[in-house]
C-alpha positions as CSV (number, residue, x, y, z in Angstrom):
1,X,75.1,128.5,95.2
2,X,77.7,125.5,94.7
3,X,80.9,125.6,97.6
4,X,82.7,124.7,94.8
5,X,82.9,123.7,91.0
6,X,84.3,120.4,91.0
7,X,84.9,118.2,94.2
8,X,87.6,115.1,94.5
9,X,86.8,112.8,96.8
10,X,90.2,111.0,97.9
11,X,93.3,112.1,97.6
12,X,95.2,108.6,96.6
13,X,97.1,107.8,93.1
14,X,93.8,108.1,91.0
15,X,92.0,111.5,93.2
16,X,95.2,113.3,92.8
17,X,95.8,112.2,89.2
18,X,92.4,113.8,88.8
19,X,92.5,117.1,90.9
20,X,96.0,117.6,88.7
21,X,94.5,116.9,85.3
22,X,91.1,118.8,86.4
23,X,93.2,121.9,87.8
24,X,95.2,121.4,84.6
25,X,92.1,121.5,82.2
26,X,90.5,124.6,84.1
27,X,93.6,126.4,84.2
28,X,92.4,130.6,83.7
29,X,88.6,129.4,83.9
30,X,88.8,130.1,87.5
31,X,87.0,127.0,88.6
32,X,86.9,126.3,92.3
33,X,88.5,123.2,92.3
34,X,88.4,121.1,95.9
35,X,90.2,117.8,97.0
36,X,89.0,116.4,99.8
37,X,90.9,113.3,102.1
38,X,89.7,111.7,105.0
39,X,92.7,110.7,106.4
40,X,95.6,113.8,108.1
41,X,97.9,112.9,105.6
42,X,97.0,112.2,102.4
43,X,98.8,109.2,99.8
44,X,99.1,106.4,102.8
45,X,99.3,103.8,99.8
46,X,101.4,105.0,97.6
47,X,104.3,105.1,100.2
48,X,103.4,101.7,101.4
49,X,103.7,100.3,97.7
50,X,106.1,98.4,95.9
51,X,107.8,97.7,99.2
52,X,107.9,102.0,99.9
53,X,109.5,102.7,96.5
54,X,106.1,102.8,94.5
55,X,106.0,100.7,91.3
56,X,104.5,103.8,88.9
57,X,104.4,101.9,85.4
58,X,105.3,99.4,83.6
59,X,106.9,99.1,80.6
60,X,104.7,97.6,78.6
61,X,100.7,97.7,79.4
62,X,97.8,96.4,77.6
63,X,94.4,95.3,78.2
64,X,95.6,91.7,78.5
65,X,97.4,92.8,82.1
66,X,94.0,93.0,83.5
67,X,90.7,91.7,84.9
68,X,87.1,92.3,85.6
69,X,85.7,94.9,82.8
70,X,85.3,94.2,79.4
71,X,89.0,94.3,78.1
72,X,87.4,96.8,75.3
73,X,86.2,99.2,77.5
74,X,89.5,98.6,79.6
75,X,91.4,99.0,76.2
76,X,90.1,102.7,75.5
77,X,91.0,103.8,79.2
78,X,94.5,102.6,78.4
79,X,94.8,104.3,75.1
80,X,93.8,107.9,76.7
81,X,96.7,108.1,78.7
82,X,99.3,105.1,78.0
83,X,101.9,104.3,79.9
84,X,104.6,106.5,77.6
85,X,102.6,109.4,78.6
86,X,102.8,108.3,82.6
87,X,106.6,108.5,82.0
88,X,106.3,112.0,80.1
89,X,104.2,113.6,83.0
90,X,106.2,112.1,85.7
91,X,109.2,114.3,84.2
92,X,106.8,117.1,84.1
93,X,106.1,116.3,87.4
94,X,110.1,116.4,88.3
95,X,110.1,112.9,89.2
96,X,113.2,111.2,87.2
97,X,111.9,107.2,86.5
98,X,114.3,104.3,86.3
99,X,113.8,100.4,84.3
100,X,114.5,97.6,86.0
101,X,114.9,94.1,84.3
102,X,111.1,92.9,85.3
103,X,109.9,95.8,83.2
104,X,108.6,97.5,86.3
105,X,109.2,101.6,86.4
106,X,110.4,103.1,90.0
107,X,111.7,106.7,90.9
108,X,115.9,106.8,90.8
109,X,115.3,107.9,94.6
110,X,113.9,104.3,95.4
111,X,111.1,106.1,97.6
112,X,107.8,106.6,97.2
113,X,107.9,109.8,99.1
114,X,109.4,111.5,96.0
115,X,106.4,110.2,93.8
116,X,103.6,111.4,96.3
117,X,105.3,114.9,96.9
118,X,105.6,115.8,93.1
119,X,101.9,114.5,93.0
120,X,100.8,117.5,96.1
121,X,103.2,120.1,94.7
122,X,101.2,119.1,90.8
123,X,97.8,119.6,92.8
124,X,99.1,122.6,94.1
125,X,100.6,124.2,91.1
126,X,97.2,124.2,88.9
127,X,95.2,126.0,91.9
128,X,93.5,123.0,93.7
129,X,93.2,123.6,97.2
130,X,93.6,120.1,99.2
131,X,91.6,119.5,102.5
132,X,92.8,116.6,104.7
133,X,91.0,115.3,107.9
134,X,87.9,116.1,105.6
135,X,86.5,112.6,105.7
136,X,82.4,112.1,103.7
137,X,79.8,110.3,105.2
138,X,77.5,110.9,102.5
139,X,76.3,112.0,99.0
140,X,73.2,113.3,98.2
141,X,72.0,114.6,94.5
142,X,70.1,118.1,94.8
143,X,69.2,118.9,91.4
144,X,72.3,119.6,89.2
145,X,74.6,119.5,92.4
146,X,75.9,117.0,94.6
147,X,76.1,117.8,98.2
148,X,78.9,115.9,100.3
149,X,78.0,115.6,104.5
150,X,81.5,115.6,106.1
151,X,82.3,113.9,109.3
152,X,82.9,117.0,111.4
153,X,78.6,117.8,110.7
154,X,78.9,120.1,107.3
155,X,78.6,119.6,103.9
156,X,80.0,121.1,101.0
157,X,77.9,121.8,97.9
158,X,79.5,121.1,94.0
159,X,78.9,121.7,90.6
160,X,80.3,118.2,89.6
161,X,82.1,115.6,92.0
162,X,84.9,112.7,91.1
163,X,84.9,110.0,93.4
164,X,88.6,108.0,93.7
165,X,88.1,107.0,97.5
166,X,88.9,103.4,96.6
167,X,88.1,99.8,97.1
168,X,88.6,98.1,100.5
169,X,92.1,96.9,100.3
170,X,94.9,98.4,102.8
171,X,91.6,99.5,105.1
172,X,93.9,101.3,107.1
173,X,94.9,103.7,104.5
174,X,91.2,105.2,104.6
175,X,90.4,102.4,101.9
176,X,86.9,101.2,103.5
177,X,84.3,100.6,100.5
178,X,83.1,103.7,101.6
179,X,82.9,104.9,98.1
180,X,81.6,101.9,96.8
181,X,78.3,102.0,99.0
182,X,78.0,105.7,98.1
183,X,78.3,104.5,94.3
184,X,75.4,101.8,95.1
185,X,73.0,103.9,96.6
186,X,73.3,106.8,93.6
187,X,72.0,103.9,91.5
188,X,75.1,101.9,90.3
189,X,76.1,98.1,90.1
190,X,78.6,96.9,92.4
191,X,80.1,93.9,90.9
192,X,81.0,91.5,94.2
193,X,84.1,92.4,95.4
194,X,87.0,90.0,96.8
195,X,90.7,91.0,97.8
196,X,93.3,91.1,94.6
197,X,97.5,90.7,94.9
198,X,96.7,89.0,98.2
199,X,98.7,86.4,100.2
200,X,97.8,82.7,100.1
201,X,96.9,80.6,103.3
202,X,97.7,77.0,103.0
203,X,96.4,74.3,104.9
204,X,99.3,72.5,107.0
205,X,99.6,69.0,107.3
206,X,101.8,66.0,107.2
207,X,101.7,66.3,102.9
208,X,104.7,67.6,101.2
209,X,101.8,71.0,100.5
210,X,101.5,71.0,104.2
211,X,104.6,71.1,105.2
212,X,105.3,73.8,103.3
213,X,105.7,76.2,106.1
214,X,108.9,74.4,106.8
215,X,110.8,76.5,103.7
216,X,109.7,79.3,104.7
217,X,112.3,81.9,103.6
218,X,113.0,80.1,100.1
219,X,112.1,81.9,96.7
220,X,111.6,80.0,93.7
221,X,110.3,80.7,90.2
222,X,107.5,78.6,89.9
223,X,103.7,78.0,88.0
224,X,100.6,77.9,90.1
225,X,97.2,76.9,87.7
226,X,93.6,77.1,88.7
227,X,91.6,74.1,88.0
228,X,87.9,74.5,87.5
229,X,85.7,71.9,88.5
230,X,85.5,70.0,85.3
231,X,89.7,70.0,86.1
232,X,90.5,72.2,83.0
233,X,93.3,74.8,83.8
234,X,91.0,78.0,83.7
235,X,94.4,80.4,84.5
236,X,98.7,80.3,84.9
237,X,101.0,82.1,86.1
238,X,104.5,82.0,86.7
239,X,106.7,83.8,88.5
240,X,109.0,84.1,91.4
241,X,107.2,82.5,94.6
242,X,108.0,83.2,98.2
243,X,107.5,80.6,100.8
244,X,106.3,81.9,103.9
245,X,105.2,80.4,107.8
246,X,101.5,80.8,106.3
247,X,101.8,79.6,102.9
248,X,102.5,81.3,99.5
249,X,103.7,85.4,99.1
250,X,105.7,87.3,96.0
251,X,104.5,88.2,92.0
252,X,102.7,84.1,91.6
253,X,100.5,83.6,94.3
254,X,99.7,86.9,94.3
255,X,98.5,87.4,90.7
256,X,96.5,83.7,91.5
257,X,95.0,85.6,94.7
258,X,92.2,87.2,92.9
259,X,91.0,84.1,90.2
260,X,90.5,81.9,93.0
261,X,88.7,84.1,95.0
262,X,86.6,85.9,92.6
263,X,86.0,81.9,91.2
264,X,85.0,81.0,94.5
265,X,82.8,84.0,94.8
266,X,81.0,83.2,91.8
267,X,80.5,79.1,92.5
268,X,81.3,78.7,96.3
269,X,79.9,75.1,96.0
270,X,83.5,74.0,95.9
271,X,85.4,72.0,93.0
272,X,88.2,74.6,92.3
273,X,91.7,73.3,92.8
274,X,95.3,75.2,92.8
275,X,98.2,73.2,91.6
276,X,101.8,74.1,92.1
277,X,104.3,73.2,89.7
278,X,108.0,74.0,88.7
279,X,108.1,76.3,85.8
280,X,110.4,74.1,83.3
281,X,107.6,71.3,83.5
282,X,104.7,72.1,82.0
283,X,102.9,68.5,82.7
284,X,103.7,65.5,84.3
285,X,104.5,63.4,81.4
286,X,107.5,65.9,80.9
287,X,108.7,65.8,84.4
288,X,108.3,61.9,84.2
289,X,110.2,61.9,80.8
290,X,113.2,64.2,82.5
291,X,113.5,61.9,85.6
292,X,113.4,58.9,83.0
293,X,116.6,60.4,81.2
294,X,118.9,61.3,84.5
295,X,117.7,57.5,85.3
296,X,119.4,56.5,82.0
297,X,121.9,58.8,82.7
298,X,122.9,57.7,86.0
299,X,120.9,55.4,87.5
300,X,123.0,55.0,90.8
301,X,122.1,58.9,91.9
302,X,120.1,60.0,94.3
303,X,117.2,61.2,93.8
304,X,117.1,64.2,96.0
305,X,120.6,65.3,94.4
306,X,118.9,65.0,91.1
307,X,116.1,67.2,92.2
308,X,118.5,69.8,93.6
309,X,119.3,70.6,90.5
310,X,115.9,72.0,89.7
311,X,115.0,72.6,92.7
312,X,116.7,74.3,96.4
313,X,118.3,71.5,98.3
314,X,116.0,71.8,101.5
315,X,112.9,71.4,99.3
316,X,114.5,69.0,97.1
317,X,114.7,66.6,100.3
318,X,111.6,67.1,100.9
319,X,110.3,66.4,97.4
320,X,112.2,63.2,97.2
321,X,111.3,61.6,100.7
322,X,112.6,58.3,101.5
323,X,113.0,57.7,97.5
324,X,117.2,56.3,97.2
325,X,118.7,56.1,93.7
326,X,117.3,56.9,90.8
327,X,117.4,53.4,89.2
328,X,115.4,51.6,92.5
329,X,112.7,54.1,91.5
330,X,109.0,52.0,90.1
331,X,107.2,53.4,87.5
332,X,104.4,53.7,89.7
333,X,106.9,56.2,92.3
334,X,108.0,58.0,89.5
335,X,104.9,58.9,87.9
336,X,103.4,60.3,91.3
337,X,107.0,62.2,92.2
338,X,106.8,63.3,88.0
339,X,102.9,64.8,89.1
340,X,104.5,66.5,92.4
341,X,107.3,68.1,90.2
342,X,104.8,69.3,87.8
343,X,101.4,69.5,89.1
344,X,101.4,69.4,92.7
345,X,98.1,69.7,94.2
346,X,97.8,72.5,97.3
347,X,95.1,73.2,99.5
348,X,94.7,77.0,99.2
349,X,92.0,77.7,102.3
350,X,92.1,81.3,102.5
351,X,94.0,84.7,102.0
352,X,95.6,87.3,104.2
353,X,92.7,89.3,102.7
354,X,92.4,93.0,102.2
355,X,94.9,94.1,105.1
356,X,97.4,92.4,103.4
357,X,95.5,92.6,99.8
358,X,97.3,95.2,97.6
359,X,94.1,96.2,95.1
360,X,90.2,95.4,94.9
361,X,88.8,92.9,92.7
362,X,85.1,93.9,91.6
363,X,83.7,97.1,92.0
364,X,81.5,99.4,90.2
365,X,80.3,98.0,86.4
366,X,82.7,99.6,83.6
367,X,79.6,99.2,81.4
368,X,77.8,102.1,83.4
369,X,81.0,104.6,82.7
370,X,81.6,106.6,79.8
371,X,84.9,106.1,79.2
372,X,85.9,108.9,77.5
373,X,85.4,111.4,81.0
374,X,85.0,108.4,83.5
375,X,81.1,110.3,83.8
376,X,78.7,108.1,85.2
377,X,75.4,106.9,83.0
378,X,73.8,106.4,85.9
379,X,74.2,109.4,87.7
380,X,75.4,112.3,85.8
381,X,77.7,114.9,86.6
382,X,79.3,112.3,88.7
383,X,82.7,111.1,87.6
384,X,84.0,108.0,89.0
385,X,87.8,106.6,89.0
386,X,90.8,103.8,90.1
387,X,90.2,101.0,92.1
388,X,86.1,102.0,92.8
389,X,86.2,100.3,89.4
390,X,85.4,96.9,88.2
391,X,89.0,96.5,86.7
392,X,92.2,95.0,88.7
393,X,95.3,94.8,87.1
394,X,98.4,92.3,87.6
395,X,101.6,93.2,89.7
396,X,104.1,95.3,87.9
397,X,102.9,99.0,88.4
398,X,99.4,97.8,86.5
399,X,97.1,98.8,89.0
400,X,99.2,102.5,89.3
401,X,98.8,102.9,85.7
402,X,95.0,102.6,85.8
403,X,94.4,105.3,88.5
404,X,96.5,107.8,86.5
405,X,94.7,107.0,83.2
406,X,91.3,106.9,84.8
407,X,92.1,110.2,86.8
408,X,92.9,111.8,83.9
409,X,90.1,111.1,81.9
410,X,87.5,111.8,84.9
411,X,89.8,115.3,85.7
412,X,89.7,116.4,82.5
413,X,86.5,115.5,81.7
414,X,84.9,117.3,84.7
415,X,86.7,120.3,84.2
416,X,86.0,120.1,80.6
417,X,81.5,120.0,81.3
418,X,82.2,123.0,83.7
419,X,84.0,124.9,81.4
420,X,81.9,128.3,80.5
């Protein structure tokens, strides 16, 4: 006889988004429900993120705000459980949700604390009985059931089992890959993982890139683009950029993280290139026409005081070297300082990786999901959910928004199949 109906494994945003909906679904069917976490105290990365205030939603989410599965696929999830009905059940929840200008959704309280406790008292409320320090070390299939070996030497038997243990970013919230492997050996494709809404590590030197250490502490708004091989722009972003004493941080170089490392995954043989550029710019030919114009304009200015008006003054120095007035400039000097403004080439030779990563790129194969209950094709009875899953969102509460639409379907869907 089964320990239980329906296990959880994980108790993060997606594992309690499921244990709620499951517990939610099964309410008066008297369905043991179980939600298990490795770690003493559950939700380590929802109070870490969005700087501890926890980015829930966004205002606007479609399938274009993501990566990896087929945006189809991704498209249904999101329909399911859209980001208006995040908002709704958040106010079920108690948890009163403010706008801010960037489109992002926090908690009025700033703190993620609030969002994690309405999530345990939710759990709590539908008859779902948590179990921390309750970490797996394996799954086995018996039959029908699934039986999950626990750490402290027993195992708990179950009807159906959701696993939302993870990818491998943050590792020391409990987020190891665990899952992942698990996944692999029950017969499922692991698409090759890299970190996502990582840091970038850039290469110093004496090049105006590699002194870019030296502004550490400025934030601009500006565009990175990744080059392929061939040099055609493969993807853009732009968006405020922190410099830091390592190399690039903030909403730019973080959205780049995971294109350049899931492109250099794919082709390591080398070719990709990463170009910085200031936002109002779009190519070199424009920055070369604007520093033409303030030439005509005033031709006895300097050229770093006509770069601190696009850019801060330290970096503007920086940008204009030994250059003097704007009329003493050669077409040659300008065209290479118009290619710097626009289009400046960086030397990206690593991230801060998944300590510092903030989701997974990669993961198990959408295409061996049914979307509709998040049940495996592979393996059924077993329900799969957030970031295990081949699909990594952009910052801006993206990634949040997934684990509650996937842990909904995969809740409700296993509670759903165990329903007499």
């Amino acid at each position: 006889m089964a320990d239980a109906d329906l296990v959880v494994l994980g108790a993060g945003a997606a594992g309690l988004a499921a244990a709620h909906f499951a517990g939610e679904a099964a309410r008066g069917e008297g369905l043991r429900i179980l939600l298990l976490d490795g770690a003493k105290k559950p939700g380590a990365k929802i109070l870490v993120s969005g700087g501890g205030r926890c980015n829930v939603t966004n205002e606007r989410v479609t399938a274009d705000d993501f990566f990896g599965g087929p945006p189809t696929i991704v498209r249904k999830v999101l329909r399911s459980f859209d980001e208006r009905r995040t908002r709704a059940w958040m106010a079920e929840l108690g948890v009163r949700l403010k706008l801010e200008p960037t489109g992002k959704y926090f908690p009025e309280s700033d703190k993620a604390r609030t969002v994690l406790d309405a999530l345990l008292r939710g759990v709590e409320s539908t008859g779902a009985i948590l179990r921390t320090g309750a970490r797996a070390t394996g799954i086995e299939r018996t039959g029908d059931e699934f039986a999950v070996a626990l750490q402290d030497g027993s195992r708990i038997v179950a009807r159906r089992l959701i696993v939302a243990t993870g990818g491998l970013s943050l590792p020391k919230s409990g987020s190891d890959g665990w899952g992942l492997a698990a996944a692999r050996r029950l017969g499922h494709t692991i698409r090759p993982t890299t970190p996502a809404l990582s840091p970038l590590v850039l290469k110093p030197g004496r090049t105006l890139a590699g002194r870019f250490a030296d502004f550490s502490g400025i934030t601009i708004d500006a565009r990175l683009a990744l080059h392929g091989p061939t040099g055609k722009p493969l993807y853009a972003w732009t968006d405020s950029t922190l410099f830091t004493h390592f190399g690039l941080s903030g909403p730019t170089p973080l959205n780049m993280s995971r294109h350049l490392l899931q492109a250099r995954a794919d082709d390591p043989s080398g070719g990709w290139r990463v170009t910085f550029g200031h936002p109002d710019f779009p190519a070199p030919a424009d920055a070369e026409e604007w520093l033409r114009r303030e030439a005509d304009r005033n031709g006895k200015r300097l050229v770093s005081s006509a770069l601190s008006s696009i850019f801060p003054e330290r970096l503007a120095q920086a940008y204009a070297g030994t250059d003097g007035r704007l009329a003493e400039m050669d077409r040659a000097r300008r065209r290479e300082l118009a290619t710097a403004i626009a289009a400046l080439e960086i030397d990206v030779v690593s991230d801060r990786g998944y300590s510092f990563a903030e989701t997974t790129a990669g993961g198990v194969d959408l295409r061996e999901i049914d979307v509709r209950t998040m049940e495996s094709r592979v393996a059924p009875g077993l329900h799969l959910c957030g970031e295990m899953l081949d699909v990594d969102g952009r910052i801006g509460g993206f990634n949040f928004q997934w684990a509650w639409a996937t842990g909904y379907l995969a809740g409700r869907g296993a509670a759903r199949a165990l329903a007499p």
